[in-house]
PDB file of N, CA, C and O in Angstrom:
ATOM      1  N   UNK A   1      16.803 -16.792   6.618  1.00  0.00           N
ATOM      2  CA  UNK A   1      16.436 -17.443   5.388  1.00  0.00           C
ATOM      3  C   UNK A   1      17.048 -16.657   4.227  1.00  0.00           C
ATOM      4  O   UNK A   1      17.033 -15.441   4.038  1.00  0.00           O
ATOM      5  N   UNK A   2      17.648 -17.743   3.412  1.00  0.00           N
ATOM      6  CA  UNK A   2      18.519 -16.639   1.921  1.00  0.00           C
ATOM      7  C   UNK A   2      17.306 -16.582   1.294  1.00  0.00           C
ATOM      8  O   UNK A   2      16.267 -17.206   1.510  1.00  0.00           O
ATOM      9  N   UNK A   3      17.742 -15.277   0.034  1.00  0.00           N
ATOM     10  CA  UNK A   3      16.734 -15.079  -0.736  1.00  0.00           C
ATOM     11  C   UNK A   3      16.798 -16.153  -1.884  1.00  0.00           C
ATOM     12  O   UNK A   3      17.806 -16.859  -1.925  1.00  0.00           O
ATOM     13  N   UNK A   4      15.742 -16.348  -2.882  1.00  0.00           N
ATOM     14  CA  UNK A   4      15.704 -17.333  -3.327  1.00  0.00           C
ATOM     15  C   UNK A   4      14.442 -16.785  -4.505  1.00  0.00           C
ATOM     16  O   UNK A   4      13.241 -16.724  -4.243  1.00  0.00           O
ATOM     17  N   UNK A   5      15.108 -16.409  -5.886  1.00  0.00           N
ATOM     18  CA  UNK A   5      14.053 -15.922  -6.473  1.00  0.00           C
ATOM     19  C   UNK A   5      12.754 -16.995  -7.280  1.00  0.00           C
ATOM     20  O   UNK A   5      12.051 -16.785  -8.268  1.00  0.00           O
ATOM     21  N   UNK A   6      12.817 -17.786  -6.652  1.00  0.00           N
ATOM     22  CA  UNK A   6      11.439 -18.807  -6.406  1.00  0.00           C
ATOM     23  C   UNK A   6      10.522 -18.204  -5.794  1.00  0.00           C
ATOM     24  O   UNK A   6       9.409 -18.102  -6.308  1.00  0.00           O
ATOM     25  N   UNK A   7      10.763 -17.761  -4.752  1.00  0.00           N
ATOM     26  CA  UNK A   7      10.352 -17.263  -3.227  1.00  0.00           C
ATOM     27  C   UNK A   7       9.782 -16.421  -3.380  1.00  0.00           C
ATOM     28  O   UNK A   7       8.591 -16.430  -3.071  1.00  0.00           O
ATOM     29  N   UNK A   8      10.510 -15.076  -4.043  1.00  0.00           N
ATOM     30  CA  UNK A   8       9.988 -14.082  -4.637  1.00  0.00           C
ATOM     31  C   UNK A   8       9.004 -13.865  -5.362  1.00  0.00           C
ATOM     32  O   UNK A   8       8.187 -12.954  -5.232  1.00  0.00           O
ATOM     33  N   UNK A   9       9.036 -14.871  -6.338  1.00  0.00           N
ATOM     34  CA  UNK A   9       8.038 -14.754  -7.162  1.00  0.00           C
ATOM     35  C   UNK A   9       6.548 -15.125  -6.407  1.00  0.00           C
ATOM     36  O   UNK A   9       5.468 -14.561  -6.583  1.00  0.00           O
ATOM     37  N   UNK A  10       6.862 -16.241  -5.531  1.00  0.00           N
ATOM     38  CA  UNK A  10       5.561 -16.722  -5.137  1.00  0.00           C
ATOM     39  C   UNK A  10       5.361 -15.462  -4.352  1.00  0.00           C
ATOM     40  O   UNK A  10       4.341 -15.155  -4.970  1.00  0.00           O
ATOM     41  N   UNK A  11       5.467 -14.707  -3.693  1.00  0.00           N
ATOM     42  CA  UNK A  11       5.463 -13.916  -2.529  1.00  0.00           C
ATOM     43  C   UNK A  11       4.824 -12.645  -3.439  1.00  0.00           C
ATOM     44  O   UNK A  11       3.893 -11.985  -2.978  1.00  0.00           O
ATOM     45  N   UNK A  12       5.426 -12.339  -4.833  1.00  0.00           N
ATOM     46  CA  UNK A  12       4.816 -11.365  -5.255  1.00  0.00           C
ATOM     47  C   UNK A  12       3.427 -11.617  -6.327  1.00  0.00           C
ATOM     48  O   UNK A  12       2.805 -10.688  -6.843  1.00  0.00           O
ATOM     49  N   UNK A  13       3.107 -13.123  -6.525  1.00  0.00           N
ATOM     50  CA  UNK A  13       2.052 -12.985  -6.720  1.00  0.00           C
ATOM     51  C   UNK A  13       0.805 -12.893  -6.070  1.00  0.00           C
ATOM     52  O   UNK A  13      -0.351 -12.647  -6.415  1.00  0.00           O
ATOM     53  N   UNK A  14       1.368 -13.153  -5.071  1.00  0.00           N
ATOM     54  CA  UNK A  14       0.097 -13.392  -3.812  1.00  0.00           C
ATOM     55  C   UNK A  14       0.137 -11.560  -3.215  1.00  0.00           C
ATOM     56  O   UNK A  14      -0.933 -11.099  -2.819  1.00  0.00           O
ATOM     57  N   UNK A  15       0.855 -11.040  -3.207  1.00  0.00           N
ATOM     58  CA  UNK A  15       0.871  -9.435  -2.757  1.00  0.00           C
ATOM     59  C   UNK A  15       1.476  -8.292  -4.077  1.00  0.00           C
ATOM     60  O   UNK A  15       1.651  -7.107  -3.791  1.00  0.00           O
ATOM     61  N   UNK A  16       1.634  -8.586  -4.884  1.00  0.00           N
ATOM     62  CA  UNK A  16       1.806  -7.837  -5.532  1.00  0.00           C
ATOM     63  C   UNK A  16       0.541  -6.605  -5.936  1.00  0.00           C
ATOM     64  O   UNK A  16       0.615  -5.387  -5.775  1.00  0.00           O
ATOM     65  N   UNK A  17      -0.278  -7.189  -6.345  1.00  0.00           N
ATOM     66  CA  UNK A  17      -1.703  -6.031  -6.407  1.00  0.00           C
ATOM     67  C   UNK A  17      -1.660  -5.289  -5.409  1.00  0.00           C
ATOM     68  O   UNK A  17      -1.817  -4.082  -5.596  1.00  0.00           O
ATOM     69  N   UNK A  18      -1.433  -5.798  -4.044  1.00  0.00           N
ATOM     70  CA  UNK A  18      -2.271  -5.051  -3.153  1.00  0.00           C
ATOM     71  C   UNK A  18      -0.958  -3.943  -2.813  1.00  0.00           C
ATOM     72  O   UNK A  18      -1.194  -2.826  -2.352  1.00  0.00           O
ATOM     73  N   UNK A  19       0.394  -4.403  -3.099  1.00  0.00           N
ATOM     74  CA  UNK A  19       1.172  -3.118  -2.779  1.00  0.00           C
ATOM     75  C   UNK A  19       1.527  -2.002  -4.023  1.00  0.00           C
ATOM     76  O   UNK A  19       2.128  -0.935  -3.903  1.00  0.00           O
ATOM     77  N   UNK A  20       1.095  -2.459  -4.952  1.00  0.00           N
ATOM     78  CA  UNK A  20       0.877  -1.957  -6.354  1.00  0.00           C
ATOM     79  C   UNK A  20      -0.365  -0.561  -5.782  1.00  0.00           C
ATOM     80  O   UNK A  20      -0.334   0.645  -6.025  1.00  0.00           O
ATOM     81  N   UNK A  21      -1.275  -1.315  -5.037  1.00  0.00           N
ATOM     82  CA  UNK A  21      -2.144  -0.020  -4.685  1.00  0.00           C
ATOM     83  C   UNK A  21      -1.359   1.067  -3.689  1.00  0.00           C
ATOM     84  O   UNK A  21      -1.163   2.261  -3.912  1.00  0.00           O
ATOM     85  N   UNK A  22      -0.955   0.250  -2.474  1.00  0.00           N
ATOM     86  CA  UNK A  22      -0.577   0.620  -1.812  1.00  0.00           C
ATOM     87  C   UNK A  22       0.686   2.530  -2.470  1.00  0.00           C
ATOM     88  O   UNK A  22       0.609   3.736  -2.234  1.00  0.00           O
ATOM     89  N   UNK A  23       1.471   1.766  -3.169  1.00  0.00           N
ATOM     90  CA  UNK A  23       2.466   2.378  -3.955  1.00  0.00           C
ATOM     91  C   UNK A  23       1.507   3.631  -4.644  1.00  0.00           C
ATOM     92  O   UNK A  23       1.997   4.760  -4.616  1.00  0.00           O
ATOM     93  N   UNK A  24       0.515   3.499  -5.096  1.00  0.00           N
ATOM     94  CA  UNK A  24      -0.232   4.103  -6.021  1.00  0.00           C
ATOM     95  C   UNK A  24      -0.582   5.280  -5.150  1.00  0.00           C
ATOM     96  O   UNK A  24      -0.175   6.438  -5.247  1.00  0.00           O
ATOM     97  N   UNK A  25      -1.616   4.633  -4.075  1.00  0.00           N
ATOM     98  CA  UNK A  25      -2.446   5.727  -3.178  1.00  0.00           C
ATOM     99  C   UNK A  25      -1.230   6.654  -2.682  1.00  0.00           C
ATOM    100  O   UNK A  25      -0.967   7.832  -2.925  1.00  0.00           O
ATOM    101  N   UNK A  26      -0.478   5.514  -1.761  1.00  0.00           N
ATOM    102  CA  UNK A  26       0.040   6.113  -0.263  1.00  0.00           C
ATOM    103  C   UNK A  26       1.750   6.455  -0.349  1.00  0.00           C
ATOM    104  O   UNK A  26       2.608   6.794   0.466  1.00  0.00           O
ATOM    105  N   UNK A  27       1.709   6.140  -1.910  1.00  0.00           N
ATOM    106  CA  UNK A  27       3.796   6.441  -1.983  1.00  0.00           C
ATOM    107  C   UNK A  27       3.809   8.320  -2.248  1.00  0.00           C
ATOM    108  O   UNK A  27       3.112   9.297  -2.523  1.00  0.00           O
ATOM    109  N   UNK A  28       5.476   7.746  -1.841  1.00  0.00           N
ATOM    110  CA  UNK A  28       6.052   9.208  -1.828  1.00  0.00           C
ATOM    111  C   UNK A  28       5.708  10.125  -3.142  1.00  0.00           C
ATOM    112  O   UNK A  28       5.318  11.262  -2.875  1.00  0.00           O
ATOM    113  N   UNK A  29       5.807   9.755  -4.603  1.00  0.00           N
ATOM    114  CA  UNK A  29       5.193  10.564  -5.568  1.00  0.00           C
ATOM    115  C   UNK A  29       3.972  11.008  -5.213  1.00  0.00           C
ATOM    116  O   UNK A  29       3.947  12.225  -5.026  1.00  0.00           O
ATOM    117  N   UNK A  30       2.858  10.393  -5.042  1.00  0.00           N
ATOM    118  CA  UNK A  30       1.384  10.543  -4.910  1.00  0.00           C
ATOM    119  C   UNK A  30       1.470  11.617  -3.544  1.00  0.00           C
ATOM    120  O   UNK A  30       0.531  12.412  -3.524  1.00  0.00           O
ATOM    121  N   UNK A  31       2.239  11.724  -2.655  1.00  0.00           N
ATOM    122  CA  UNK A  31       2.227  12.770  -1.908  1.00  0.00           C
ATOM    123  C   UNK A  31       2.675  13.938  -2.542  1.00  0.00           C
ATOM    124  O   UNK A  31       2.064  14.999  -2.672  1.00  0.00           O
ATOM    125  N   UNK A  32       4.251  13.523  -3.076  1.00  0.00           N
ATOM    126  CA  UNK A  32       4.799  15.161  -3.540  1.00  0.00           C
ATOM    127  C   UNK A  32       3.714  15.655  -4.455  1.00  0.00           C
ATOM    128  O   UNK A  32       3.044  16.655  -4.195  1.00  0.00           O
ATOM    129  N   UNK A  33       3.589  15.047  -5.348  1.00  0.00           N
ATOM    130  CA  UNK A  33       2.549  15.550  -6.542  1.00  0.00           C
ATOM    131  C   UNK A  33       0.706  16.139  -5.634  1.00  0.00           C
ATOM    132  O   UNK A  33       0.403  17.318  -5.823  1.00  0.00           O
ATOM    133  N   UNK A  34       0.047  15.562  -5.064  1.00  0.00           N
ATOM    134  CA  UNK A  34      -1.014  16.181  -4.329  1.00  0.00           C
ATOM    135  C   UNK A  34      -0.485  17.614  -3.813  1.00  0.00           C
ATOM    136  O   UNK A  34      -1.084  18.656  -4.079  1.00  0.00           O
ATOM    137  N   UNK A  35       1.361  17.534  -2.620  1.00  0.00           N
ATOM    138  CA  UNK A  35       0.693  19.017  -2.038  1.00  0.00           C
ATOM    139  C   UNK A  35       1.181  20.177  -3.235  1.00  0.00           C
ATOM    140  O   UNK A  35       0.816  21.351  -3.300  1.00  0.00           O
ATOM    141  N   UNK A  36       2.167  19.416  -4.193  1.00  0.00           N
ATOM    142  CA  UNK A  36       2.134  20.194  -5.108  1.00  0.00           C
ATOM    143  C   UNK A  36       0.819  20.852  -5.639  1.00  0.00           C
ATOM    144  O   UNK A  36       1.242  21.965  -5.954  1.00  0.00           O
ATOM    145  N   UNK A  37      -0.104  20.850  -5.841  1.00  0.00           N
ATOM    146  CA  UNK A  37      -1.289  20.943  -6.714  1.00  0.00           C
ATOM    147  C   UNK A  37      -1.976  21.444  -5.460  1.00  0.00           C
ATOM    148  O   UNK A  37      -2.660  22.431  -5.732  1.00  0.00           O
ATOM    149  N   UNK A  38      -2.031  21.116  -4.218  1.00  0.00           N
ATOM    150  CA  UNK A  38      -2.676  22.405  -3.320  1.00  0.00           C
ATOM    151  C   UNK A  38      -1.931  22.955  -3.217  1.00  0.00           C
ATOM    152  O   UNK A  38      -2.484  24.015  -3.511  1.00  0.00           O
ATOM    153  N   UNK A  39      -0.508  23.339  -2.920  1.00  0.00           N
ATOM    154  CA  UNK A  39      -0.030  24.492  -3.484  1.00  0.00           C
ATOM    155  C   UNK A  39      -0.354  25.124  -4.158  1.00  0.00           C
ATOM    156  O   UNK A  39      -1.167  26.014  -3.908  1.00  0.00           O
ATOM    157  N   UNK A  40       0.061  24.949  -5.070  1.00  0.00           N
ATOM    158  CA  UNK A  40      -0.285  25.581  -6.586  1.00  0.00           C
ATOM    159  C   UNK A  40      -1.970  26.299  -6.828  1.00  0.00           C
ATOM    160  O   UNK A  40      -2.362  27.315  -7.403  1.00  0.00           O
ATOM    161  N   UNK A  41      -2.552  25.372  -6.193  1.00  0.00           N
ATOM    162  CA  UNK A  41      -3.775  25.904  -6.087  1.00  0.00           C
ATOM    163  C   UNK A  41      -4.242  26.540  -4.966  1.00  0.00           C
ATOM    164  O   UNK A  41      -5.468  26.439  -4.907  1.00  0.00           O
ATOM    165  N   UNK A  42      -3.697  27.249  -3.912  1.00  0.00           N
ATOM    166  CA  UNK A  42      -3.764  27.940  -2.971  1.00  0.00           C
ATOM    167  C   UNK A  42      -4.644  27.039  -1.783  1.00  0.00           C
ATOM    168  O   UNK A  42      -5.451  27.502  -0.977  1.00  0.00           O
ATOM    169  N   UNK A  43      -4.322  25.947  -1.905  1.00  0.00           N
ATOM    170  CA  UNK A  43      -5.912  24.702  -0.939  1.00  0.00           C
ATOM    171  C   UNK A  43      -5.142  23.758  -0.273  1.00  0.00           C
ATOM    172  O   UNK A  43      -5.485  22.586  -0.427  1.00  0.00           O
ATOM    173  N   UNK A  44      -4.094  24.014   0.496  1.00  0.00           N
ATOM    174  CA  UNK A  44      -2.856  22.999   0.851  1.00  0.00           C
ATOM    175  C   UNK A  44      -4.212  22.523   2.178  1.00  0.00           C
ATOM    176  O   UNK A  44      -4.183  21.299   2.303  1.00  0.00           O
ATOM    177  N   UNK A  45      -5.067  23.029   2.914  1.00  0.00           N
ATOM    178  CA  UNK A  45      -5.726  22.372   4.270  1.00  0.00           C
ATOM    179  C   UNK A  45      -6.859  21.711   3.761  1.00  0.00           C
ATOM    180  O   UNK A  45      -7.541  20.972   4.471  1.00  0.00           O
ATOM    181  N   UNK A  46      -7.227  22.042   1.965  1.00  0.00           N
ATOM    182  CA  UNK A  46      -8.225  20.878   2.093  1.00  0.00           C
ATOM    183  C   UNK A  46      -7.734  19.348   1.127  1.00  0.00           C
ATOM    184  O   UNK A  46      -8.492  18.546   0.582  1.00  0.00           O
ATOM    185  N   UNK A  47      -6.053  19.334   1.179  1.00  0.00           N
ATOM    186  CA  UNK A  47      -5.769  18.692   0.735  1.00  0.00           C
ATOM    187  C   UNK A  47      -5.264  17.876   1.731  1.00  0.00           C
ATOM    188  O   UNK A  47      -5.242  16.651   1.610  1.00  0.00           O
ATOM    189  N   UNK A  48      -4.819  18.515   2.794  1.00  0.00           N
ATOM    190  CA  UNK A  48      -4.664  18.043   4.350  1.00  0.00           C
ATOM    191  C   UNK A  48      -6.352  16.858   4.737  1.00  0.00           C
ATOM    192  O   UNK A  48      -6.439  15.750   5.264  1.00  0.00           O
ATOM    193  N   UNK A  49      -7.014  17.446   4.379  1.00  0.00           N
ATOM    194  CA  UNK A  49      -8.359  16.838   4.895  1.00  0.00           C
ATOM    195  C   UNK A  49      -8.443  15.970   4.546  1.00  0.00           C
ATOM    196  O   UNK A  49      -8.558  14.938   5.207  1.00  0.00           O
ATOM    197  N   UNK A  50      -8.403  16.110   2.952  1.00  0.00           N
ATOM    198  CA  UNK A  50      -8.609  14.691   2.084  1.00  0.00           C
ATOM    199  C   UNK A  50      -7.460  13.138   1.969  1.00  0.00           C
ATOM    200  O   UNK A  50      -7.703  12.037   1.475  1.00  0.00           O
ATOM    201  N   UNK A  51      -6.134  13.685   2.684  1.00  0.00           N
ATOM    202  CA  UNK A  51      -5.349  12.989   2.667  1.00  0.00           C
ATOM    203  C   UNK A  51      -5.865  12.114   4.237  1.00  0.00           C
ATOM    204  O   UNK A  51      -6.000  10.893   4.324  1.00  0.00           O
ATOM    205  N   UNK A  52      -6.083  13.102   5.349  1.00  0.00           N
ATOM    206  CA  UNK A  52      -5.926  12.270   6.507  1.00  0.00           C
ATOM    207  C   UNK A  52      -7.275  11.768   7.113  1.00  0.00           C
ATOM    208  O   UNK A  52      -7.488  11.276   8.221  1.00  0.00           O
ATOM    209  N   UNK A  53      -8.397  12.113   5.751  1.00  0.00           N
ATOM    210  CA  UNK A  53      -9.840  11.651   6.220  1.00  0.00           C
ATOM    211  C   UNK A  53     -10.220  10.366   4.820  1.00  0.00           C
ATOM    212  O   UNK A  53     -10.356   9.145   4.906  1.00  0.00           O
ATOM    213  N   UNK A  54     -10.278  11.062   3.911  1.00  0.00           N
ATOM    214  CA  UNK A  54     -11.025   9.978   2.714  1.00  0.00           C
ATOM    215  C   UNK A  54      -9.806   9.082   2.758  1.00  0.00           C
ATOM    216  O   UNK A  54     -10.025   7.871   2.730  1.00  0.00           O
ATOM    217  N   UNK A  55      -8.580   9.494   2.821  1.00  0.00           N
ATOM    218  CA  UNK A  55      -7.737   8.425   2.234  1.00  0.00           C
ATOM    219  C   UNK A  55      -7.790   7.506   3.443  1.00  0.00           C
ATOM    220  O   UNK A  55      -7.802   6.303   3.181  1.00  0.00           O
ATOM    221  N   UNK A  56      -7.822   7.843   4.652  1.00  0.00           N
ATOM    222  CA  UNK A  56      -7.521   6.763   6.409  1.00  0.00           C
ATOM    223  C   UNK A  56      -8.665   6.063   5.935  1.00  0.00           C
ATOM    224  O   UNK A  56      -8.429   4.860   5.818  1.00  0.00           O
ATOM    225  N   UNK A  57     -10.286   6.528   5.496  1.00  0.00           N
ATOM    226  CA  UNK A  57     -11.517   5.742   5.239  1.00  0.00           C
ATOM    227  C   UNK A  57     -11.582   4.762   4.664  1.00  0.00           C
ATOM    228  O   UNK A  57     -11.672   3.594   5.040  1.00  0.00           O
ATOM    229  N   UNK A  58     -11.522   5.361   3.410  1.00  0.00           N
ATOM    230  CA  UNK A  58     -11.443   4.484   2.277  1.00  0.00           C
ATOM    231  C   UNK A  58     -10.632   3.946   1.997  1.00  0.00           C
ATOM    232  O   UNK A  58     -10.809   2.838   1.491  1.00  0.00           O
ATOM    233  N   UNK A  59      -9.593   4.355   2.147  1.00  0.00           N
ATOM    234  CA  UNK A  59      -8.156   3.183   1.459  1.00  0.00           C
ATOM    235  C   UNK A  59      -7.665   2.144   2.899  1.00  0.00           C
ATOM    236  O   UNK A  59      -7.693   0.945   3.177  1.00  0.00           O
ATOM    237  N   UNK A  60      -7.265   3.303   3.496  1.00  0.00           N
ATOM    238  CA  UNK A  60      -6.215   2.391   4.964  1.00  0.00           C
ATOM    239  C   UNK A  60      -7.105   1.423   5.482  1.00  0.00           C
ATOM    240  O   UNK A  60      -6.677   0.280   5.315  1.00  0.00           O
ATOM    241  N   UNK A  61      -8.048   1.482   5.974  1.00  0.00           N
ATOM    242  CA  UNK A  61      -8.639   0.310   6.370  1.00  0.00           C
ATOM    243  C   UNK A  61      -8.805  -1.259   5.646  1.00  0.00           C
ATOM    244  O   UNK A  61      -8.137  -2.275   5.840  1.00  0.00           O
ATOM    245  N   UNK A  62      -9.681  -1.077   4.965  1.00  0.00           N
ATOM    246  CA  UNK A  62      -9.690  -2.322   3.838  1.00  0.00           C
ATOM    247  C   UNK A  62      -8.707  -2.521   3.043  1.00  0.00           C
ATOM    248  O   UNK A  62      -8.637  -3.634   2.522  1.00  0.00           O
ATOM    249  N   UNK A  63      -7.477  -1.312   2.666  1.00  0.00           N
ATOM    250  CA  UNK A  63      -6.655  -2.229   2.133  1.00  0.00           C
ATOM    251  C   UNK A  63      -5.259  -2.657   3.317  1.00  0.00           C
ATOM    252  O   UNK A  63      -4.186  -3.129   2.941  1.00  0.00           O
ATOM    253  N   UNK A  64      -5.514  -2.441   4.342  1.00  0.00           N
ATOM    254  CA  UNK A  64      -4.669  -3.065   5.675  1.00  0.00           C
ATOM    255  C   UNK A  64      -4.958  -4.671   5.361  1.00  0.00           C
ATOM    256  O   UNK A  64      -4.281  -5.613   4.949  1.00  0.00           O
ATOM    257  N   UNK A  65      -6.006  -4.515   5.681  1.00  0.00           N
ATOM    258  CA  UNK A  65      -6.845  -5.869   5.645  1.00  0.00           C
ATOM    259  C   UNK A  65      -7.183  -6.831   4.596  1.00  0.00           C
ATOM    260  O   UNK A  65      -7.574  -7.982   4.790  1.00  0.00           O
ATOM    261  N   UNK A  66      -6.992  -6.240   3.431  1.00  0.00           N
ATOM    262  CA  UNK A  66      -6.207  -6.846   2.194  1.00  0.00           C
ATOM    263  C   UNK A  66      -4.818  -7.622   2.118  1.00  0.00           C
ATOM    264  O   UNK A  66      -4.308  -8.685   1.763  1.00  0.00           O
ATOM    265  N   UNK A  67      -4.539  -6.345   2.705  1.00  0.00           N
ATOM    266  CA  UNK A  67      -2.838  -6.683   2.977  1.00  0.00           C
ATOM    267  C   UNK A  67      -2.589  -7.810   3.937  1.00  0.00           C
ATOM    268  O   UNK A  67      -1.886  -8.732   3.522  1.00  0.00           O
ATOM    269  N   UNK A  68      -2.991  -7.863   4.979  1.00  0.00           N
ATOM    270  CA  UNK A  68      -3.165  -8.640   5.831  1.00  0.00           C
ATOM    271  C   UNK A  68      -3.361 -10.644   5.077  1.00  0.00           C
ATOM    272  O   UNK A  68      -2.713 -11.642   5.391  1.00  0.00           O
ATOM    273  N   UNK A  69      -4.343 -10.511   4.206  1.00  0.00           N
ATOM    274  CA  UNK A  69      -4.901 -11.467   3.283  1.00  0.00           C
ATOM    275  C   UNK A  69      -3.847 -11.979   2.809  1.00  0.00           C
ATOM    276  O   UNK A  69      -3.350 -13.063   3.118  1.00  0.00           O
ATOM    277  N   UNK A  70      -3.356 -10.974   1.805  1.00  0.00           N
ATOM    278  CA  UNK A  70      -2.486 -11.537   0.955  1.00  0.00           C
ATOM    279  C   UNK A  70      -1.579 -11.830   1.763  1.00  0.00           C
ATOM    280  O   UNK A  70      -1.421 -13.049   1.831  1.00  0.00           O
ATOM    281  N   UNK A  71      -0.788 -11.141   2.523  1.00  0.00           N
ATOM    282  CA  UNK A  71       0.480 -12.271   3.516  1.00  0.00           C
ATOM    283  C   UNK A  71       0.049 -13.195   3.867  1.00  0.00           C
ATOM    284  O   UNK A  71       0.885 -14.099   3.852  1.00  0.00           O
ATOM    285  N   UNK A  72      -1.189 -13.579   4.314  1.00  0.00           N
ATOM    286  CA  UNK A  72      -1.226 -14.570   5.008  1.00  0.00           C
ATOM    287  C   UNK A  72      -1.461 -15.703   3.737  1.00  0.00           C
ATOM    288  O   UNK A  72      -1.295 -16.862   4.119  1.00  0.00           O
ATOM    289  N   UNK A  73      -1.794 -15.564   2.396  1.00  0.00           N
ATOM    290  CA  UNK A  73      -1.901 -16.270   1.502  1.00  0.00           C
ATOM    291  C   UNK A  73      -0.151 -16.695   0.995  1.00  0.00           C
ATOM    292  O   UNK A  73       0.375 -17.639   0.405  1.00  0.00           O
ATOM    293  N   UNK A  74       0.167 -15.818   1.414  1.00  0.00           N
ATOM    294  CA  UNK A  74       1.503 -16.137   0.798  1.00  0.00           C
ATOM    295  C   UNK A  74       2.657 -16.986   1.579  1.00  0.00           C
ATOM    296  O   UNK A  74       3.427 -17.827   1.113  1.00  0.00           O
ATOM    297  N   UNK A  75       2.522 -16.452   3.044  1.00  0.00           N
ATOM    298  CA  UNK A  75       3.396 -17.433   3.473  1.00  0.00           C
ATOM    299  C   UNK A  75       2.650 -18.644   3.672  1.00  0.00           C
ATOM    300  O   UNK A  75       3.228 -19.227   4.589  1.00  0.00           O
ATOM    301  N   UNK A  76       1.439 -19.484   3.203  1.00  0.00           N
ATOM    302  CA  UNK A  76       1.011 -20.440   3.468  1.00  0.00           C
ATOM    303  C   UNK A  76       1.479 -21.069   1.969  1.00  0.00           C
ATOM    304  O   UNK A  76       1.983 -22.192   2.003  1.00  0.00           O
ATOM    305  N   UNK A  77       1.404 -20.717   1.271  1.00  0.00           N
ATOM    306  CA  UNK A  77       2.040 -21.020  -0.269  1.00  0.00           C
ATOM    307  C   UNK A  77       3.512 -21.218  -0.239  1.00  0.00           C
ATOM    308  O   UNK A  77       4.092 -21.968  -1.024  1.00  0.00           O
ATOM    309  N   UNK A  78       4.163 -20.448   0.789  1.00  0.00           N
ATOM    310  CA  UNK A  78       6.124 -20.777   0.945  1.00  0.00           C
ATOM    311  C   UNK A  78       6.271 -21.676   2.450  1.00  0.00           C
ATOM    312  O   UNK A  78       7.347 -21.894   3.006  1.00  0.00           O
ATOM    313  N   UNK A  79       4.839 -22.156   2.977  1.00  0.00           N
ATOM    314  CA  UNK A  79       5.198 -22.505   4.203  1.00  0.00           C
ATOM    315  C   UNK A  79       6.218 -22.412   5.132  1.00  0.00           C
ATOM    316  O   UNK A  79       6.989 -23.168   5.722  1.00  0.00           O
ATOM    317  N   UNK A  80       5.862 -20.738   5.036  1.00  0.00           N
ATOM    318  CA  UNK A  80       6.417 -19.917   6.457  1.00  0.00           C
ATOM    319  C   UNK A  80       5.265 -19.556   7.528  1.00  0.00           C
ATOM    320  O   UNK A  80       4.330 -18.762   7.422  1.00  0.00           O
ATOM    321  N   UNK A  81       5.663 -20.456   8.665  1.00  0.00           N
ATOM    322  CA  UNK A  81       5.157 -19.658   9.895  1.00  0.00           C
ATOM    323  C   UNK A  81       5.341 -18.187  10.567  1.00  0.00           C
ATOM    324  O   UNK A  81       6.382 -17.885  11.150  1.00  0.00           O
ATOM    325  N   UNK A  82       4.173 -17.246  10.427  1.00  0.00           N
ATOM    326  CA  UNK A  82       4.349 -15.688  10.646  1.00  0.00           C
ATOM    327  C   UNK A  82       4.398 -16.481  12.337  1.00  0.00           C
ATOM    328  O   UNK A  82       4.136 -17.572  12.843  1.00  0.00           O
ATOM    329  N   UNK A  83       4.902 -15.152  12.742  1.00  0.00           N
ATOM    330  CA  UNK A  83       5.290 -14.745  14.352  1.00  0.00           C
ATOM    331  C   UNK A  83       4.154 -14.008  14.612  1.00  0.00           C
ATOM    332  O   UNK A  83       3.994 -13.489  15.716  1.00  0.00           O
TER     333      UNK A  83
END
């Protein structure tokens, strides 16, 4: 399928928030910058903790399943059948 910035647009209103979080929590800045700062603050294992416990809790789950939502809102709006 060509791209088609119709397509796009519909596709990013229906997921845009949720990878907007995604980007926020779980992107590459939001990492460098955290172990920076346990660095810096001599606490790099309880920044380890908080990354692979509160963040898997609280974020990864429900917003999987967010995520999940919004695709499925979206290709029903471009009537694409997911595989």
């Amino acid at each position: 399928m060509d791209y088609e910035p119709a397509r796009a647009q519909i596709y990013r209103e229906h997921v845009g928030k949720v990878m907007g979080t995604w980007r926020r929590w779980f992107g590459y800045g939001s990492l460098m910058i955290g172990i920076t700062l346990a660095l810096a603050l001599e606490l790099p294992e309880y920044y380890l903790l908080l990354r692979l416990t509160l963040y898997s809790l609280v974020f990864y789950g429900p917003l999987m399943q967010r995520q999940r939502r919004a695709s499925q809102s979206a290709f029903r709006a471009l009537g694409v059948e997911p595989r």
